[in-house]
N, C-alpha and C positions, 0 to 999 in steps of 0.2 A: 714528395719528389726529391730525389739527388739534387745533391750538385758538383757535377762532373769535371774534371777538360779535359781534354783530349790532343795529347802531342804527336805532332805532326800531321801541318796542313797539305796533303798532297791529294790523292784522288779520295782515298780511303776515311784521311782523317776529317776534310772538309765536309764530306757527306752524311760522315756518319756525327759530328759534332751537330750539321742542320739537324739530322734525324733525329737525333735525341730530345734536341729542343722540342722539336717540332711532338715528341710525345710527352712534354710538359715541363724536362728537367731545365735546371738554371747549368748554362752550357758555356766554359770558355775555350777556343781554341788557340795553341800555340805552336809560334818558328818563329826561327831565328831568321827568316825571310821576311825582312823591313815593309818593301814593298807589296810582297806577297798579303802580308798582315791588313795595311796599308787599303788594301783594296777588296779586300774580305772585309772587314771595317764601312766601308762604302757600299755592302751590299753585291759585289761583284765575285765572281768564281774565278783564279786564274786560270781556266779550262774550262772546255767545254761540256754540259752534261747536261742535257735536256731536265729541265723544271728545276733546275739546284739554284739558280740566280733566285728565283720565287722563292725559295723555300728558306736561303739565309735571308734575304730580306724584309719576309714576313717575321720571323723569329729576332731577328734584328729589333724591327720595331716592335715587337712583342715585350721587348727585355729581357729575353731569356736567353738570348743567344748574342756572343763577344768573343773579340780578339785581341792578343795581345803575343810580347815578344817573353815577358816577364815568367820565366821558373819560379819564380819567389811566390807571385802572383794566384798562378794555377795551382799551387801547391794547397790551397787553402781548403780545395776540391775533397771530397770526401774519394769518390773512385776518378782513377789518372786509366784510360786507353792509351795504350801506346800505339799508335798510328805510322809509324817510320817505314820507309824504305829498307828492303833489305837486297839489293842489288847484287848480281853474280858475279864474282871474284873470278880471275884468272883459275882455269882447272874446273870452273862449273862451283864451286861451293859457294854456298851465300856469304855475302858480306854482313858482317854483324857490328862493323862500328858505327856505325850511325846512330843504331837502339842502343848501343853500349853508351854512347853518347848521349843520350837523352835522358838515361836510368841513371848516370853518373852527374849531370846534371840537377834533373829533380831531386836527387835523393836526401843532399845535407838538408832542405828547406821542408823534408816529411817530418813532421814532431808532433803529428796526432795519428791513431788509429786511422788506418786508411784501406785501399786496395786498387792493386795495379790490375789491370786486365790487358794483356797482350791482342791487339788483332793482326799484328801483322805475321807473316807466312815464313813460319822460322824452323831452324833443324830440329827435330825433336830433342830434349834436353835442355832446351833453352829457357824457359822456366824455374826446371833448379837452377840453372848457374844463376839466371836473375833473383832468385830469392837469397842464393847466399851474396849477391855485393849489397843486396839492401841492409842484407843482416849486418854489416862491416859499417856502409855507406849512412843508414837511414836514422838519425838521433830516436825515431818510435821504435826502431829494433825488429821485434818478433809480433809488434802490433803493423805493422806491413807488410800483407798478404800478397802474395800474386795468384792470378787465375788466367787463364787464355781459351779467348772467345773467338775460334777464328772467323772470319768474314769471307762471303759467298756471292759477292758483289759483282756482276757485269755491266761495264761500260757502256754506255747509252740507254741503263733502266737499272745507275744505281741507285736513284732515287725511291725505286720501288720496290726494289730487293733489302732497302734497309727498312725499308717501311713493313715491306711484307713479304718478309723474306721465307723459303719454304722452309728451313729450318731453323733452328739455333742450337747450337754447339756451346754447352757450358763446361768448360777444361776447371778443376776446383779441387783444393786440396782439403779443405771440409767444409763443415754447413753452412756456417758463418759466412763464407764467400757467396756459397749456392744463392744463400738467401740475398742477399744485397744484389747479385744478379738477377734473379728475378723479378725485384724491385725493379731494377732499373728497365725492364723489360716486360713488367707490367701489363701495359696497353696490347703488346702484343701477344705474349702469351694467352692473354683473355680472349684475345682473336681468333685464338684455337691453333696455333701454329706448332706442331709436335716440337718438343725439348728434348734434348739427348744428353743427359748428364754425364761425363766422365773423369777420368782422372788427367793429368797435366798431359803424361806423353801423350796418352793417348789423343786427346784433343789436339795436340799437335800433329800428329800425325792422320790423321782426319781432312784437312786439308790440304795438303799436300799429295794426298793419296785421292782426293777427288780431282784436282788440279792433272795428276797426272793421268787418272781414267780419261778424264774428258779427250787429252793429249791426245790419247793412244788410239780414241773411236775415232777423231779426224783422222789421225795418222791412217787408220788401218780403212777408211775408206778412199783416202786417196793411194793407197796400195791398189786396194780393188780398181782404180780409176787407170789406172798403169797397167792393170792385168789386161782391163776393158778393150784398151787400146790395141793390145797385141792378138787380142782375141775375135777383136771386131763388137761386141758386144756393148749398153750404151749403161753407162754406171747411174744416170740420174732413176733409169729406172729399177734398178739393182736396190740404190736407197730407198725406192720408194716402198718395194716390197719387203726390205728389209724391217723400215720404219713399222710395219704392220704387227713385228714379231714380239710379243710385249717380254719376252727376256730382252731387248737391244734397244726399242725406241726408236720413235724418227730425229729426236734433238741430237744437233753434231753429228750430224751423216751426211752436212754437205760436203762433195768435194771438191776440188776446185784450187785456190793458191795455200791452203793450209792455215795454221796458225800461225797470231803474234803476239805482241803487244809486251807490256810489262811482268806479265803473271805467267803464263804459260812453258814458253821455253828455259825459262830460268827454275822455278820450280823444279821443273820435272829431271833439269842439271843438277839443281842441290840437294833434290830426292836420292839423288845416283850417288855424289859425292860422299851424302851421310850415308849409305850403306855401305859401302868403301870403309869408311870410318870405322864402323861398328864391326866389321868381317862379315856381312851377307852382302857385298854387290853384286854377287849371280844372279840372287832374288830379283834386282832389277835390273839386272844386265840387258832387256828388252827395251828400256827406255832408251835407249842409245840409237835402235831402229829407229822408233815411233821418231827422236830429233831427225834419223836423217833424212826418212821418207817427207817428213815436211819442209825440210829442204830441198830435198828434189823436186819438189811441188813447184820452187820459183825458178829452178833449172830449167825446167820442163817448160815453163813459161816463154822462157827467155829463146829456149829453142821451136816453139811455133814462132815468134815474130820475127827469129832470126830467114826462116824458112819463106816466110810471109816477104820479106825484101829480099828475097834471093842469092842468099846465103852469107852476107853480110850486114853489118848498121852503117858501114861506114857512106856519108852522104845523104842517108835516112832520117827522116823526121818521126820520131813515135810519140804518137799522144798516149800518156798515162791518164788512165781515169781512174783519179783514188791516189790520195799519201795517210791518211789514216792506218792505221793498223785495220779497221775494220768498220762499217759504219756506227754514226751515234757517238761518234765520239772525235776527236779533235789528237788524239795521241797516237804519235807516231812511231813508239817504241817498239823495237825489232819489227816494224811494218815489212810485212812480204811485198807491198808494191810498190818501195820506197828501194827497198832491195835489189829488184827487179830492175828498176828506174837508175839504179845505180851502174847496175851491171851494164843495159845497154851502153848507159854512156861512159864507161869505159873501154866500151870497143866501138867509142867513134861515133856512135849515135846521137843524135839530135835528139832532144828527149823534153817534151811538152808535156809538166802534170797542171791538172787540173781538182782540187778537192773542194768539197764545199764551205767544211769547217776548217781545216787543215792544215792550209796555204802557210800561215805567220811560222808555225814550229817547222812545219819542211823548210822553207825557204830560212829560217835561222840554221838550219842544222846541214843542211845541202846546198848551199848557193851556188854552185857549179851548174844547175837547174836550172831549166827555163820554166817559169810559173808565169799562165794564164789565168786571166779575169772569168773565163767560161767555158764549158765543153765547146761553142763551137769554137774559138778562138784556138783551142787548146788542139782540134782537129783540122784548122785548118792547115790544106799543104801536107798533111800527113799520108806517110807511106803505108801506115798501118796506127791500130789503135788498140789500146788494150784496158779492160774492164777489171781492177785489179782490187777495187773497196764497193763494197755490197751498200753502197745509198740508193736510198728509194728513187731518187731525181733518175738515177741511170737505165732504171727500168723502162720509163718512158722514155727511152731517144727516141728520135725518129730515122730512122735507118736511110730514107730518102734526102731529106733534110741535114744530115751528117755526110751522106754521101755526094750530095752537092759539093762540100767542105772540102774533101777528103782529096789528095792527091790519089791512091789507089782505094778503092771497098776492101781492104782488109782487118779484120777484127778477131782478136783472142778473148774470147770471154769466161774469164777465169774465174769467174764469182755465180756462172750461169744463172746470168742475172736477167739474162735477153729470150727474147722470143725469137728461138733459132728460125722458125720458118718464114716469118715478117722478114728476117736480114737476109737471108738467101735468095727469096724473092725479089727483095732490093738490089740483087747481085751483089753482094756482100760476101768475100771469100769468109766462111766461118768456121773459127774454130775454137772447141770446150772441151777442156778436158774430159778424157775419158769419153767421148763419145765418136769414135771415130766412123761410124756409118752415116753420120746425120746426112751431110750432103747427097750420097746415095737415096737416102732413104726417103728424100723430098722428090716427090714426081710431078707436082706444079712445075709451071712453066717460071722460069725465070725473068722478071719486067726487066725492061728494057732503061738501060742505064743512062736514057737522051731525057 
């Protein structure tokens, strides 16, 4: 077995530092995040990620898996993962000092044969320029390889995408790297998980270009969701025949508040940026749609609730249900219903969220927010309510039982997460995107709201 670390403890680096271990390697993770370290150390995740607390702490006690702050330390490591943040710069292009910062760091304390493996989501090219500061930087010289592995991780089953992930993407500039990669990856290629060997851009550009596929099918179903509307026509069943057609798939064809999080919207900016760069940004000059139609998606939002209190927020209570970016997970970054939640209450809205996991990062990052202990807490007295993060808990509301709560039955359910004809029944004004017949199209009688 290796022995690895893996720089930078953030979603990526923490998960995939457990993983490793967890397929047998001798595993250190490092940052320069004291506390962060601190409590990685102790067994805990600073974030939320279903089964990842178990996972460092069995490895923990195992001895194969450690944290520390120390360059010098991890340096000892045969293969270094670069795990870092590469966050969107002013104009959409990725920021790269961070990883610059990391490679400049490690690099005086490399003085044995080693190899770096890039995972984190970077402009294509980014590989040579790191191979040539090692070559400057690294006292081993030209016995310090790079290769980039990009990673294919979703939040709230990255535990299981590292473990059994559907593919792997080996980025290698020759065999010597392949092989030390497949080493380390061993257990699961044995699993049968197809390999994709190629060369550095390419491998770079592999993920980036999956990041911005996925973009583009939400986008381009909540287009259809927009069409639906003006047409009369009900988009959930659009996807559903769609999902049937095995050129398209039913994965990412719900539509509803669009995407967010860390990965997605930024990617698919610094996809744009580097073609710009290179002279093809015609090529992707469609990503610039796919950004904005998902944008409209929390316009669109903000204009049923606005509709729903009667053409104002001002004086209005709206319970948000959801600050996550999406369920399963605890991060709020570019969250569409954090967004949403924004907007209302900048035009005067009362604005009550309510998340499961959530709460701590909205409430440090938003405090002009009122945050409730619970959905009904969160609906009480409200004018209207909006379903904006796709947790399982919200499926079951009970529509009567919330409508007790509720100053008026009005509901936007943006994650079509609800059983429209349950809330209608309840006299529940409802509304989902892209489906603008429902209410017509319910011919039960409506219960009685005593």
């Amino acid at each position: 077995m290796s022995t690895i670390s893996v720089l930078g403890c953030g979603y990526l680096g923490v998960t995939h530092a457990a993983g490793m271990a967890e397929l047998g390697h001798q595993v250190i993770g490092v940052d320069v995040d004291i506390a962060k370290i601190a409590a990685l150390a102790g067994g805990r995740s600073p974030f939320f990620e279903p089964g990842l607390d178990e996972l460092i702490s069995r490895n923990i006690a195992a001895g194969r898996l450690s944290f520390t702050t120390s360059y010098e330390e991890a340096a000892a490591a045969d293969v270094h993962f670069l795990c870092v943040g590469t966050p969107q710069r002013d104009g959409g292009a990725a920021d790269m000092s961070y990883l610059d910062a990391v490679v400049e760091t490690l690099a005086p304390f490399l003085v044995k044969e080693c190899l770096i493996v890039g995972k984190s989501t970077v402009p294509v090219g980014t590989a040579a320029r790191i191979t040539s500061m090692l070559r400057v930087l690294a006292p081993a010289g030209e016995a310090v390889s790079v290769a980039w592995n990009p990673e294919f991780l979703c939040e709230g089953k990255a535990v299981s995408d590292t473990l059994h992930p559907d593919r792997l993407v080996l980025g290698v500039p020759d065999e010597r790297a392949e092989k030390v990669l497949r080493e380390v990856y061993a257990p699961i290629i044995d699993a049968g998980v197809p390999v994709v060997v190629a060369d550095l851009p390419t491998a770079e550009v592999i993920k980036t270009a999956a990041n911005s596929f996925t973009a583009t099918k939400i986008s381009f179903i909540n287009a259809i969701a927009e069409f639906c509307e003006a047409s009369g026509a009900d988009v959930t069943v659009v996807s559903e025949a769609l999902g049937y057609d095995a050129r398209i798939g039913r994965q990412f064809l719900n539509s509803g508040l669009g995407f967010g999080g860390g990965c997605l919207p930024k990617d698919i900016r610094a996809f744009q940026a580097r073609a710009y760069e290179l002279g093809v940004g015609q090529a992707l000059a469609f990503l610039a749609e796919v950004d904005a139609v998902n944008l409209r998606c929390r316009e669109r939002v903000v204009e049923y609730l606005r509709k729903q209190c009667g053409g104002a927020f001002t004086g209005r209570r709206i319970a948000v249900l959801g600050a996550a970016f999406k369920g399963g997970t605890d991060d709020i970054r570019d969250s569409p219903a954090l967004h949403v939640a924004n907007i209302v209450s900048a035009q005067e809205g009362e604005v009550a969220v309510y998340d499961p996991q959530a709460m701590s990062n909205a409430r440090r990052a938003f405090p002009h927010l009122v945050y409730e202990n619970s959905v009904l807490e969160a609906v009480r007295g409200a004018d209207a309510v909006a379903v904006l993060t796709d947790w399982p808990e919200f499926v079951t509301l009970n529509p009567y039982t919330l409508g007790d709560e509720a100053r008026s039955r009005n509901i936007v359910d943006a994650r079509h997460a609800l059983d429209p004809t349950q809330w209608l029944r309840a006299g529940w004004n409802y509304i989902a995107p892209g489906r603008p017949a429902l209410q017509a199209s319910l011919n039960e009688p409506v219960d009685s709201l005593v």
